[in-house]
C-alpha positions as CSV (number, residue, x, y, z in Angstrom):
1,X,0.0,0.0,0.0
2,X,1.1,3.8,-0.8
3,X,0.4,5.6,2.4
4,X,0.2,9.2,3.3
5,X,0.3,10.0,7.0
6,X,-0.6,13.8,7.8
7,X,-0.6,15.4,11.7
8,X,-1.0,18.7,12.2
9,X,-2.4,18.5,16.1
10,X,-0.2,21.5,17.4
11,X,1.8,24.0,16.8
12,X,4.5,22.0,14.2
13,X,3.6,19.1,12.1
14,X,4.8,17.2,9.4
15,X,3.9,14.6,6.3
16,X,4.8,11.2,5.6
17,X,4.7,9.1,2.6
18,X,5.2,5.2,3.3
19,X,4.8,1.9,1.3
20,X,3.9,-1.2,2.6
21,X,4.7,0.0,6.6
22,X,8.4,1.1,5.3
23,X,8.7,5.0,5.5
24,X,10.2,6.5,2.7
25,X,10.6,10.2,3.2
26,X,9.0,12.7,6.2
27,X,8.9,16.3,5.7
28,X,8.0,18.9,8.4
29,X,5.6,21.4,8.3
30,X,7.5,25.1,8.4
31,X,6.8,26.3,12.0
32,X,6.6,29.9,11.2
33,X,3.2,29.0,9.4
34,X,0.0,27.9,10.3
35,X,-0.8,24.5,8.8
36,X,-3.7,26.0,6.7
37,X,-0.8,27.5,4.1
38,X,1.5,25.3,4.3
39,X,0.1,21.6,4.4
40,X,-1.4,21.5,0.6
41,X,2.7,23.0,0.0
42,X,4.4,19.9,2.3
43,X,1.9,17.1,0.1
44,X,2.8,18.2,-3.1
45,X,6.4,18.5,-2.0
46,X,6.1,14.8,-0.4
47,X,4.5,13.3,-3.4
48,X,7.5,14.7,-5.7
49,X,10.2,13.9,-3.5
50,X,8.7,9.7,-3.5
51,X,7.5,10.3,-7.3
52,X,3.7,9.3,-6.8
53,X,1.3,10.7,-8.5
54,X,-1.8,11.6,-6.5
55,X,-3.7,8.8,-7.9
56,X,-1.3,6.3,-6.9
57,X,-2.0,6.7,-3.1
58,X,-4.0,3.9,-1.7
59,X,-4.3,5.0,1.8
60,X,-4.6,8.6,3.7
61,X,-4.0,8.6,7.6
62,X,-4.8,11.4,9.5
63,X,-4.2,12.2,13.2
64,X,-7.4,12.9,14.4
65,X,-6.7,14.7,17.8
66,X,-7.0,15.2,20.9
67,X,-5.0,18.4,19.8
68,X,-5.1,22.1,18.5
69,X,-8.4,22.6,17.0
70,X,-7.3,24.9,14.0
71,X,-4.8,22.2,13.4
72,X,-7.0,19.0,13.7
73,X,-9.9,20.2,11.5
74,X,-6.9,21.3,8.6
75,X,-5.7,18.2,9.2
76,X,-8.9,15.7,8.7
77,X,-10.4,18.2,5.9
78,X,-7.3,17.7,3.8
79,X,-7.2,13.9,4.7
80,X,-10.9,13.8,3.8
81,X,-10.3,16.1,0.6
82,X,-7.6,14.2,-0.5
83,X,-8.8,10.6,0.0
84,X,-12.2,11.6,-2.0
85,X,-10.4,13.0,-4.5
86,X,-7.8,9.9,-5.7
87,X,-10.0,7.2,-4.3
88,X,-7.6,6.5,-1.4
89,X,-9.3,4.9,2.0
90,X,-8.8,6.8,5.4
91,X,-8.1,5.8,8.9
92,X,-8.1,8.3,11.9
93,X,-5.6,8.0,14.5
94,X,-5.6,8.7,17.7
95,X,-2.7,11.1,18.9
96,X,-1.7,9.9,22.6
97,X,-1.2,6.0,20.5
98,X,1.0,7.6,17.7
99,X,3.4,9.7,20.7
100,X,3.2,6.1,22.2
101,X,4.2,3.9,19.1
102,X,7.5,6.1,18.2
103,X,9.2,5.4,22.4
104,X,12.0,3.4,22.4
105,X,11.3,-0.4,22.0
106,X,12.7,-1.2,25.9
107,X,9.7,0.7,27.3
108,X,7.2,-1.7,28.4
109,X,4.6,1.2,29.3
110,X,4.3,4.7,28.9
111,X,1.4,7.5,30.3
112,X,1.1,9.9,27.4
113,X,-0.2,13.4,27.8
114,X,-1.5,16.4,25.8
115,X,-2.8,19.7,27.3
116,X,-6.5,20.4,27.1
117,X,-6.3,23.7,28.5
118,X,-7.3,24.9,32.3
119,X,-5.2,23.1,34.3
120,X,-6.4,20.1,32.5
121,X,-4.5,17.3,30.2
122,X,-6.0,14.3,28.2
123,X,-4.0,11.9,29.4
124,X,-3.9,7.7,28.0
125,X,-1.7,4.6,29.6
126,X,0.1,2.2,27.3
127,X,1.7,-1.3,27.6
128,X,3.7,-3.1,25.3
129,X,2.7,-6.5,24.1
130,X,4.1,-9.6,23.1
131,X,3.8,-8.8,19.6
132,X,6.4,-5.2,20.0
133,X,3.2,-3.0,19.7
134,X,2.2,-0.5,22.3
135,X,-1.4,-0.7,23.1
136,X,-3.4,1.0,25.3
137,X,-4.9,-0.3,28.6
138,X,-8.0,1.5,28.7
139,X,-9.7,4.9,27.3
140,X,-8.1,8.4,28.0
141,X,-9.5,10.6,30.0
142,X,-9.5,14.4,30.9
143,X,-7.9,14.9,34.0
144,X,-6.8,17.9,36.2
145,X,-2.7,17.7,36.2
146,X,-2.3,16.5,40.0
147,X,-4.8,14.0,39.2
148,X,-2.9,12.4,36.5
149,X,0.3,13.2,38.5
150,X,-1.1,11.1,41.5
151,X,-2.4,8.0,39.4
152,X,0.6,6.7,38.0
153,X,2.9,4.7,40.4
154,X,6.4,5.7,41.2
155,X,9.0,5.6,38.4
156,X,6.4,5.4,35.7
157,X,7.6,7.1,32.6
158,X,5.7,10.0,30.9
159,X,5.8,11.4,27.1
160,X,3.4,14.1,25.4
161,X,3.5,17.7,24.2
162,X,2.3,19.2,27.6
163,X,5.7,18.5,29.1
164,X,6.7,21.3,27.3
165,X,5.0,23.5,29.9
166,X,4.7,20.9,32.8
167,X,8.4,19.0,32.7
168,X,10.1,21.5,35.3
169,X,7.3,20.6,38.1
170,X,6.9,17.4,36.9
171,X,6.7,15.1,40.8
172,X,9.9,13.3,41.6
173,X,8.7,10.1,41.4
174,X,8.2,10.2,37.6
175,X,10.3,10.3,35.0
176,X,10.3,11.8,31.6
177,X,11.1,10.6,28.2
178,X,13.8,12.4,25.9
179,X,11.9,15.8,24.6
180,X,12.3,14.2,21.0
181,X,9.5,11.0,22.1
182,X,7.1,14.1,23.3
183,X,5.5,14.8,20.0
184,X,3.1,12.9,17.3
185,X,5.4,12.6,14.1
186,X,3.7,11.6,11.0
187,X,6.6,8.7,10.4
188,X,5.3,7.1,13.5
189,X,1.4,7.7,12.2
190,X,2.1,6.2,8.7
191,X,3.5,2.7,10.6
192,X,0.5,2.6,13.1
193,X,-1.8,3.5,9.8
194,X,-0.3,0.8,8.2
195,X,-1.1,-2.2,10.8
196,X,-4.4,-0.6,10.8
197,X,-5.0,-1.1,7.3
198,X,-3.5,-4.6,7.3
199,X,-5.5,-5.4,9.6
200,X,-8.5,-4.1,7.3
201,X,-9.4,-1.3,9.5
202,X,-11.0,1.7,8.0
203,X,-12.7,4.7,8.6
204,X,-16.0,6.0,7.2
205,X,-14.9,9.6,5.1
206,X,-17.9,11.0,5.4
207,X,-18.6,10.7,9.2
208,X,-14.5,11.0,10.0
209,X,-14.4,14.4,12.3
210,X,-11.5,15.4,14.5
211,X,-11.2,14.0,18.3
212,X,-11.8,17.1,20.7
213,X,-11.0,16.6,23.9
214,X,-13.8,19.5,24.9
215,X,-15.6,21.8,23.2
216,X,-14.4,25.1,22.2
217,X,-14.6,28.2,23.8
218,X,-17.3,29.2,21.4
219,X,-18.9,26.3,21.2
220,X,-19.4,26.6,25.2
221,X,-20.6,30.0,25.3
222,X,-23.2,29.4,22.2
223,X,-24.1,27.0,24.3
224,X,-24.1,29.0,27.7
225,X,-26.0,31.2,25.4
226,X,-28.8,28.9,24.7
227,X,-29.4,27.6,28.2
C-alpha cells in the first residue's frame, strides 16, 4: 500500500509518505506557518520527493486529535479532501497511540499526555505486548494535572506535548522521556496506519471528524447562550 500520513495536532507538524509500513521520506511542516498555508505545500512537496502521483496513493491517515483545534480540523479536511479526490481509503488515528508507538522499544509502558487547556490534560496509559506493539490499557480521560500526577505509580515514565510546559514541576517520582519522544510525528502515524489497514481497518470519510478533547470556547458559550 502507498500511504500518506498527515498530523497537524499543534503547533509544528509534518507529512509522511510510506509503502507497505516502510517510510520513505518525512517532511516537516514550516513552523513559522500555520498549517492551513502550508500543508497543501508539504503534500505536493512529499508526493514529488517519492515520485507518486496523487492517484497512486491507496491510503490517507490522518491524526485525528486530541489536539489544537485549527490544526485538527486542517488536518482531517485535507485527509478527507484528498482521499475523496484519488480514491484512497482513510483511517483516523488517535494522537496519545502515535506519541506512544515512536518510544524506544525497551519501554514496556508509557502515560502519554496532551494539554486540554485549564489546568487540564488528556491523558492515556500504554503497555507493550508480546507482539512489540504499544497498546493502550484503557480509554483516556481528561484529567486535572495532579490527578494524573497522582495516578501513576512511582518511576512510571511520561511522554506528550504538555511537558513542554509541565516538565520542570513534573513530581519526583516520575520520569520523563527524551523531549524528541514528546510529539506525534507523522513517520510514526504512517506505521501505526499501516497495521491498521493490514489489519483491514477503516474509517468512514464521510462521518471521520477530529477528536476534541472538549468543546471550544465558542462552542461553550453558544451553548451557555442557549441555556
Amino acid at each position: 500500500m502507498r500511504l500518506l500520513a498527515i498530523e497537524t495536532t499543534g503547533r509544528a507538524g509534518s507529512v509522511a509518505a510510506l509503502h507497505d509500513g516502510n517510510l520513505l521520506a518525512e517532511l516537516d511542516l514550516p513552523p513559522h506557518q500555520g498549517s492551513s498555508q502550508s500543508l497543501a505545500v508539504a503534500l505536493e512537496g512529499l508526493l514529488a520527493t517519492v515520485g507518486w502521483r496523487p492517484k497512486e496513493v491507496q491510503g490517507v491517515a490522518v491524526v485525528a486529535g486530541p489536539g489544537s483545534f485549527t490544526g485538527l480540523r486542517v488536518g482531517v479536511t485535507a485527509a478527507k479532501t484528498f482521499a475523496y479526490a484519488v480514491g484512497a481509503e482513510v483511517v483516523a488515528l488517535d494522537t496519545l497511540e502515535v506519541i506512544a508507538v515512536a518510544a524506544p522499544s525497551a519501554i514496556g509502558r508509557l502515560s502519554v499526555a496532551v494539554d486540554a487547556q485549564r489546568g487540564q490534560v488528556v491523558a492515556g496509559d500504554f503497555v507493550r505486548a508480546s507482539d512489540g506493539w504499544v497498546h493502550p490499557t484503557g480509554p483516556a480521560g481528561l484529567l486535572d494535572v495532579a490527578a494524573w500526577w497522582a495516578g501513576l505509580s512511582p518511576g512510571s515514565l511520561v511522554a506528550g506535548p504538555v511537558l513542554r510546559q509541565l516538565n520542570e514541576r513534573l513530581p519526583g517520582h516520575l520520569v520523563a522521556l527524551d523531549p524528541q519522544y514528546w510529539f506525534p510525528r507523522a513517520a510514526a502515524a504512517g506505521r501505526l496506519a499501516a497495521r491498521l489497514f493490514a489489519a483491514g481497518q477503516r474509517d468512514d470519510l464521510w462521518s471521520l471528524v477530529p477528536r476534541y478533547s472538549r468543546p471550544s470556547a465558542a462552542e461553550e458559550k453558544w451553548q451557555a447562550k442557549r441555556r
